[in-house]
C-alpha positions as CSV (number, residue, x, y, z in Angstrom):
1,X,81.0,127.8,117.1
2,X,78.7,125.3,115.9
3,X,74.7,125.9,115.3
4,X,72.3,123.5,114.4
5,X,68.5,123.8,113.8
6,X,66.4,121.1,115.3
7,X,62.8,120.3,115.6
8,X,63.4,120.4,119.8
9,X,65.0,124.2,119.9
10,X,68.6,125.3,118.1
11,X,71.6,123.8,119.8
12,X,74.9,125.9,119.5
13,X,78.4,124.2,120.4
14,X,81.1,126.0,121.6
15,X,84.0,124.4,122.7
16,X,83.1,121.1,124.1
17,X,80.0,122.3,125.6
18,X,76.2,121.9,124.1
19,X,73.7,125.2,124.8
20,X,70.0,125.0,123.8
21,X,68.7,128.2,122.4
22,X,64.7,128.6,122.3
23,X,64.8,131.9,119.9
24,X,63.2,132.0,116.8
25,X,65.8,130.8,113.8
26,X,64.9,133.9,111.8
27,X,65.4,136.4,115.1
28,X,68.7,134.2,116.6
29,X,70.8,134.2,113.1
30,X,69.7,138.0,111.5
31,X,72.2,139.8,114.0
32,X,74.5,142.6,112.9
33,X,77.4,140.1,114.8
34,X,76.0,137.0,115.0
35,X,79.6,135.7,116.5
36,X,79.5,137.8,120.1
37,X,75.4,137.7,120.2
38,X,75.8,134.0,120.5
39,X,78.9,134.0,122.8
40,X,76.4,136.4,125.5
41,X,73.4,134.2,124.7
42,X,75.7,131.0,126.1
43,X,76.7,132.7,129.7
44,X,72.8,132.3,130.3
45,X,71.5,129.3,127.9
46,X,70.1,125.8,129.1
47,X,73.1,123.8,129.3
48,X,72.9,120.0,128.1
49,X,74.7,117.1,128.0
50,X,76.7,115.7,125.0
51,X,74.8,112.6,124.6
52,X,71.3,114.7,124.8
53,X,73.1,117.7,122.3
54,X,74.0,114.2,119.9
55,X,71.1,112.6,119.9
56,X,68.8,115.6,118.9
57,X,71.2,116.2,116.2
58,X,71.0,112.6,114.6
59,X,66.9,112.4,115.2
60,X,66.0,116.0,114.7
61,X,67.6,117.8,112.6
62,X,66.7,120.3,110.3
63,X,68.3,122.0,107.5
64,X,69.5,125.8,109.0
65,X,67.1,127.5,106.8
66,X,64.0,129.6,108.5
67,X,62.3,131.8,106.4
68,X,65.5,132.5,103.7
69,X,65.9,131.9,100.2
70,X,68.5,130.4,98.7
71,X,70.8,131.5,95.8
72,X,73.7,130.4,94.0
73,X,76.6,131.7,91.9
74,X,78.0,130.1,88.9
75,X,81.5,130.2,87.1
76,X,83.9,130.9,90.2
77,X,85.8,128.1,89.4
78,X,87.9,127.8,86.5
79,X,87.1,124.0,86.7
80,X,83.4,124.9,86.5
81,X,83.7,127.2,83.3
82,X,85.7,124.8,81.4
83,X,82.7,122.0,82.4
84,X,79.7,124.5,81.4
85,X,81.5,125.0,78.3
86,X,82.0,121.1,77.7
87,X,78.9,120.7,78.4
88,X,77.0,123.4,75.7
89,X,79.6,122.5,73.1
90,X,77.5,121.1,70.5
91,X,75.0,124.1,71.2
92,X,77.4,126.8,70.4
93,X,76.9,128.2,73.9
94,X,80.0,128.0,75.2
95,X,81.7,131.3,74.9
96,X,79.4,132.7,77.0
97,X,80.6,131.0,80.2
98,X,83.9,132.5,79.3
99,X,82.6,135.8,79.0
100,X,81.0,135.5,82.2
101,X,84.2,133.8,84.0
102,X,86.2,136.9,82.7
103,X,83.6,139.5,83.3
104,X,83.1,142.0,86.0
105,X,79.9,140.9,86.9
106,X,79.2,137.5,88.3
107,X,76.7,135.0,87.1
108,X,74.2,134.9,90.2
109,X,71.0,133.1,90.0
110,X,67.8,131.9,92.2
111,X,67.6,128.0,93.6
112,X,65.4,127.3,96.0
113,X,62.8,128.9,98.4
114,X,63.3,127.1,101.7
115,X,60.5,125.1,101.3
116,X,62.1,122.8,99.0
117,X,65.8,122.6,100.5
118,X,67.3,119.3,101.9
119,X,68.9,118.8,105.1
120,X,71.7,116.6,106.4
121,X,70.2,112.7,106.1
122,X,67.7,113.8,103.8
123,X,67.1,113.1,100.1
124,X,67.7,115.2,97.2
125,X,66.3,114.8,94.2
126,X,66.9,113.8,90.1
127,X,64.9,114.9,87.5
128,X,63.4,112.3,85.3
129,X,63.4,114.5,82.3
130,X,67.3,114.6,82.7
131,X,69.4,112.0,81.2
132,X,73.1,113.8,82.8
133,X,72.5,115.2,86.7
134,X,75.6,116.0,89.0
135,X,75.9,117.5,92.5
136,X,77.5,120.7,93.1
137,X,79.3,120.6,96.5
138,X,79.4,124.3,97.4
139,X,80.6,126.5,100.5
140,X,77.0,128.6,101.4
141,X,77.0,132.0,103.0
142,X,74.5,133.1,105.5
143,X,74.3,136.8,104.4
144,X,72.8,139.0,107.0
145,X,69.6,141.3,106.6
146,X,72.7,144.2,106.6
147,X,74.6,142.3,103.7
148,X,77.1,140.8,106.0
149,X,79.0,137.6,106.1
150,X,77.8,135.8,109.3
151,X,78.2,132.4,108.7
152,X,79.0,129.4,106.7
153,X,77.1,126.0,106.1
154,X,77.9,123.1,103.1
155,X,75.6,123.1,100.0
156,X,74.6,121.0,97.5
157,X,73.6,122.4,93.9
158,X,72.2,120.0,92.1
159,X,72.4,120.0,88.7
160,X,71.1,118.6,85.6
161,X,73.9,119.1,82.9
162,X,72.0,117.6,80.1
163,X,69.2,120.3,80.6
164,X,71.4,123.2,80.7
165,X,73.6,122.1,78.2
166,X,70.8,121.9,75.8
167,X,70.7,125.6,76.0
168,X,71.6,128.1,78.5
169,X,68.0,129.4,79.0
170,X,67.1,126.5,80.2
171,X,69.3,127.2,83.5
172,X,65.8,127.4,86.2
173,X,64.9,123.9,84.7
174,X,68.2,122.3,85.0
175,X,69.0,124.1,88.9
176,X,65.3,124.8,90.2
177,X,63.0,121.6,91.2
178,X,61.3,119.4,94.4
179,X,64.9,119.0,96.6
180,X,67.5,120.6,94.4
181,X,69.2,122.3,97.2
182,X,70.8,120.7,100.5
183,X,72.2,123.0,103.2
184,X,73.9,121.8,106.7
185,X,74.6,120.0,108.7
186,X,75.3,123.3,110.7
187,X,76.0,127.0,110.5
188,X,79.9,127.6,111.5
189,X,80.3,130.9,113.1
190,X,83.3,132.4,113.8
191,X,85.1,135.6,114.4
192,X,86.9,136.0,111.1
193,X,86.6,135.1,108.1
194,X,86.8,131.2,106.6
195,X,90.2,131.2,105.4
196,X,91.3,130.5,101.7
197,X,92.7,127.1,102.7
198,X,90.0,125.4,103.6
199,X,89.1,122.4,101.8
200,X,86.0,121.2,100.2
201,X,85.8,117.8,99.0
202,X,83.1,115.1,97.8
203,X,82.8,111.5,97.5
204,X,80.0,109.1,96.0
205,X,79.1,106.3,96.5
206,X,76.9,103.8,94.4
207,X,76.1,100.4,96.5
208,X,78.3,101.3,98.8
209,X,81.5,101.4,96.0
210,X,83.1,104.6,96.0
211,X,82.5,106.3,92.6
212,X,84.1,109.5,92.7
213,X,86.1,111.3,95.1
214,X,87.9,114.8,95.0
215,X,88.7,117.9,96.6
216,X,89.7,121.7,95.9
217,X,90.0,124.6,98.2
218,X,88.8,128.2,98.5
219,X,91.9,130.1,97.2
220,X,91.1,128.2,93.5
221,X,87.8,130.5,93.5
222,X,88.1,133.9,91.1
223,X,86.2,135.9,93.0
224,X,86.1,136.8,96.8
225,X,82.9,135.9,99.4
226,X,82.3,139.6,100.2
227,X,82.4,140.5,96.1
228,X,80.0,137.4,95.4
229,X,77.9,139.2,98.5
230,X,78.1,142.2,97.5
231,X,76.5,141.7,94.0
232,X,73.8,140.0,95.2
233,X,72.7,142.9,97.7
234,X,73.3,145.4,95.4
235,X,69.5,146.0,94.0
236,X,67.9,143.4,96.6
237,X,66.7,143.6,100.6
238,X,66.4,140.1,102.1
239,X,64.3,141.0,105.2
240,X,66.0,138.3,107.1
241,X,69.0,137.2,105.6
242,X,69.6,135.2,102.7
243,X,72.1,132.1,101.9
244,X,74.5,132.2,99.0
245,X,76.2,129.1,97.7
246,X,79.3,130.0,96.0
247,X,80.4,128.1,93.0
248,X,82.1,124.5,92.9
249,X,85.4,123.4,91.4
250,X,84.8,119.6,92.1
251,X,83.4,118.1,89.3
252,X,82.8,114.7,88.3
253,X,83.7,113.3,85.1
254,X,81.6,113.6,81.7
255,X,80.6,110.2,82.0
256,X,79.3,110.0,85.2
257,X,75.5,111.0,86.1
258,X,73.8,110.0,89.4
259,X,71.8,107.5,90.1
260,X,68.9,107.1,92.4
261,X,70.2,105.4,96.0
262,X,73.5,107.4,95.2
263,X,75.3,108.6,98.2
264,X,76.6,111.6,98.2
265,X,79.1,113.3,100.7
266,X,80.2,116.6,101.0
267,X,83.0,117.8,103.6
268,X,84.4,121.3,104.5
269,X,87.1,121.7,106.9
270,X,85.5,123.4,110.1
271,X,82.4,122.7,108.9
272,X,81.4,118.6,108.9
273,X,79.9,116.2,106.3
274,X,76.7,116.9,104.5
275,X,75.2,113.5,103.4
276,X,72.7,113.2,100.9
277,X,70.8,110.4,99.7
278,X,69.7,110.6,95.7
279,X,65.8,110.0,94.9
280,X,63.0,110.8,92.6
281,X,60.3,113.5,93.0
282,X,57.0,110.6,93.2
């Protein structure tokens, strides 16, 4: 199943056929098994059409974020340790991202209130103090109030490498600003859990010429969902859920940074394509 937040009501796919759901997003998506409470909500929702379930999508859609923060986890990825250690080199930095690679604990940190998070079709941001800025593309968790994978939606971590590679305690300037984050296009539900096949890939493009393209899959992270999960709840209530972007092994090479007008397009398998337009906080 399919569920995606719109400024005309939530709109949950399943199958072929388009359901609109008038809950509150906080109330519908904080269930102990979101799965079978949306399969009972559909024997009695508004039915509508495809074209009418389409065009709210492409004219209304918001990112599937209520009243949840957003968090992130870093070094999953072999790929992404070896680039946080590129990138602190010269600082003498590096050895700590293979400490924290190696280590029991993973590195788990704070990105965006949901305030400032992106949706598909909608800009994220730069920083103009940044000279090296990358996007992250990211499988996200919904994490029930109970600590419990219910769902999955694409993310976006943007990144300024520059910033961070200046020195590692500079991490909340280089992840945290105005449109950092980008979530959607949708939350996937289903009964078990994603598998460790499935794909994530990115592509860029800069006046519409492709500058990068790549793709990985889940069984290249370290660590599993429910561990990643399971640190994050360990000392922390989220009253109604919380989303947790786990790590990315697609990165782009040292010598590119984004530019603004940068396109930017994330896919997961089961999922969709979470397009992103690159701008400047004015």
């Amino acid at each position: 199943m399919h569920l995606y937040k719109t400024l005309k009501g939530n709109l949950l796919k399943q199958q072929e056929n388009y359901y609109l759901l008038k809950d509150d997003w906080d109330t519908l998506i904080n269930q102990p098994d979101l799965y079978n409470h949306l399969l009972q909500l559909s024997t009695t929702a508004e039915t509508i059409s495809g074209n009418e379930a389409i065009h709210g999508i492409n004219n209304y859609l918001q990112p599937p974020v209520g009243s949840q923060e957003v968090w992130a986890a870093g070094v999953t990825y072999l790929r992404s340790r070896d680039a946080r250690m590129e990138e602190s080199e010269d600082t003498g930095a590096a050895d700590c991202y293979q400490r924290v690679y190696e280590a029991e604990r993973p590195e788990l940190f704070f990105k965006s209130l949901p305030h400032r998070v992106s949706g598909h079709g909608q800009p994220v941001h730069i920083r103009k103090d940044s000279k090296w800025d990358v996007p992250e593309p990211e499988l996200a968790l919904y994490i029930n109030s109970l600590g419990n994978i219910q769902a999955y939606t694409i993310g976006n971590d943007m990144s300024s490498r520059s910033i961070e590679g200046e020195n590692p305690l500079y991490l909340p300037q280089a992840k945290m600003y105005e449109r950092s984050a980008a979530l959607g296009p949708c939350l996937l539900i289903i009964e078990e859990p994603i598998t460790l096949a499935t794909s994530i890939g990115i592509t860029i493009y800069r006046n519409n010429e492709k500058m990068f393209d790549d793709a990985t899959t889940l069984a290249n992270m370290k660590r599993s969902l429910s561990e990643l999960a399971g640190w994050l709840y360990k000392e922390m209530d989220f009253e109604t859920g919380c989303f947790l972007m786990t790590g990315t092994c697609v990165v782009p090479p040292n010598d590119f940074t984004l530019q603004e007008k940068d396109v930017v397009n994330i896919r997961i398998d089961g999922i969709g394509i979470l397009t992103n337009t690159v701008g400047l906080k004015k």
